[in-house]
N, C-alpha and C positions, 0 to 999 in steps of 0.2 A: 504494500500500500504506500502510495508515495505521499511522504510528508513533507513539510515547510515550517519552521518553528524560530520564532525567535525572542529574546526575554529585553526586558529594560527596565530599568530606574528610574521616577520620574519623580518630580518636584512641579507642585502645580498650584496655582493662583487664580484667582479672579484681579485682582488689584497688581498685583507684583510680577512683571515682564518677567521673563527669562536671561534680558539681559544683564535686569536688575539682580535677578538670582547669581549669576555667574559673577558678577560684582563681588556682590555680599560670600561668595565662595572662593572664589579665585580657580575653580575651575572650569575650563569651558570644556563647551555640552559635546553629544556627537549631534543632536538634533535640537531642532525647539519648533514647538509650535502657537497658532494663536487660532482657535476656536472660538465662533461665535454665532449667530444673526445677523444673517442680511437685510432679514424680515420682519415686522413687529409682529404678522399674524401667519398661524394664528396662535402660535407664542412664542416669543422672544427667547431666545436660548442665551444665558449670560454668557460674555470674555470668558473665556479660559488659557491662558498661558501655561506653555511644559514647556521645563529644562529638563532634559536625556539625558543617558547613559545606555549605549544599545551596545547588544551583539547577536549579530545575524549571521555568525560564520557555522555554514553547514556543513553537517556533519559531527555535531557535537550535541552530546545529549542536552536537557533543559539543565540539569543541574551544574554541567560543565560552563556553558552558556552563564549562569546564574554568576558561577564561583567568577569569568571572567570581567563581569562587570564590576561584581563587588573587591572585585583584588584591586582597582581603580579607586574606587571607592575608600575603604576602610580606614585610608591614612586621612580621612578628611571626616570621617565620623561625627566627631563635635561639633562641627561647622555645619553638617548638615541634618542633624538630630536638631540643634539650634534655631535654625531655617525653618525645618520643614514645622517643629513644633510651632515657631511662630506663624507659620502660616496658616496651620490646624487650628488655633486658640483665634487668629484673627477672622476666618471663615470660614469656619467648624464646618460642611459637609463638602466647601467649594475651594478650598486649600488643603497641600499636607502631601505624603509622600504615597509612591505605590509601587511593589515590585510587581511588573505587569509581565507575563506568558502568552504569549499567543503561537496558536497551532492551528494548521490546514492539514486536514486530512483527505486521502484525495484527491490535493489538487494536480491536476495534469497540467491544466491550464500556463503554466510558469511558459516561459522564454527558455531559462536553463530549468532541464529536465531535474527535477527533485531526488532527493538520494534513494533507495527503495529501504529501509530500515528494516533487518533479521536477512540481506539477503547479502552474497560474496561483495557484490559492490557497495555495500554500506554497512554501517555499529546498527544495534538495535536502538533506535532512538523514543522507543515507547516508553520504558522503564527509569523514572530518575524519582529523588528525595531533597530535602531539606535537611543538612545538618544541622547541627547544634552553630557552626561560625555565620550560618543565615539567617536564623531565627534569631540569635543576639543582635546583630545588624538590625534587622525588621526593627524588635523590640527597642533598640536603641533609638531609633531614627522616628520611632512611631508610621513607621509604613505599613500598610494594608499590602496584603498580597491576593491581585485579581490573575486568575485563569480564562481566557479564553480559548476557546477547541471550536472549531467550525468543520462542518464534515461538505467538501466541496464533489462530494459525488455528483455527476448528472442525473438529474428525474428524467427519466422517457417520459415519453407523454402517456397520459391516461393513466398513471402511476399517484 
């Protein structure tokens, strides 16, 4: 089954850029973005700003992926436990940190063909964990940790 998988660190705001994050950090991002509303109706979706940390190198389980973000990460810990707490206490459900997963399952679609994961030409990339050095990290940093899985099979029709 061909996968696609890739993990990131985000720092997020309504009020506070990305650039202003990497300021207040002294690190700069791999990404950033700025989410919003073009439209008032028929409901205005509030600014969102993310400051990254990504790794999208295939071929590596979720947990390998995880460990190389946060091996960037950890020397800067207090600086960003700091941050992100302030940005949690300043916009309790619209600020604060998130270690984000995302996975295609499925997908054929890609440009470069996807690794086939359990097969000679790829690791099994189905199987990964949380050690104890990520969960303290989380816990530190006060990040939520989201999964997404999306199974990008085709429907035939009348299915």
């Amino acid at each position: 089954m061909p996968l696609r998988q890739y993990v990131y660190f985000a720092l997020f705001s309504q009020r506070t850029s990305a650039a202003e994050m990497t300021a207040l950090l002294g690190i700069e991002p791999d990404e950033v973005s700025v989410l919003g509303s073009r439209f008032t109706e028929p409901a205005v979706r509030p600014v969102s700003h993310s400051w990254k940390i990504v790794c999208r190198e295939p071929g590596l389980r979720v947990d390998e992926q995880i460990t190389r973000v946060l091996d960037r990460l950890r020397p800067h810990t207090d600086r960003i436990a700091e941050l992100a707490g302030h940005l949690a206490a300043e916009e309790q459900e619209h600020g604060g940190a998130v270690l984000e997963v995302v996975r295609y399952f499925n997908d054929t679609d890609q440009e470069q063909q996807p690794l086939q994961p359990g097969t000679p030409e790829g690791p099994n990339l189905f199987g990964w964990h949380l050690d104890r050095d990520v969960l303290d990290f989380l816990t530190a940093t006060g990040a939520a940790l989201d999964i997404d899985e999306y199974d990008m099979t085709p429907h035939k029709p009348g299915e």
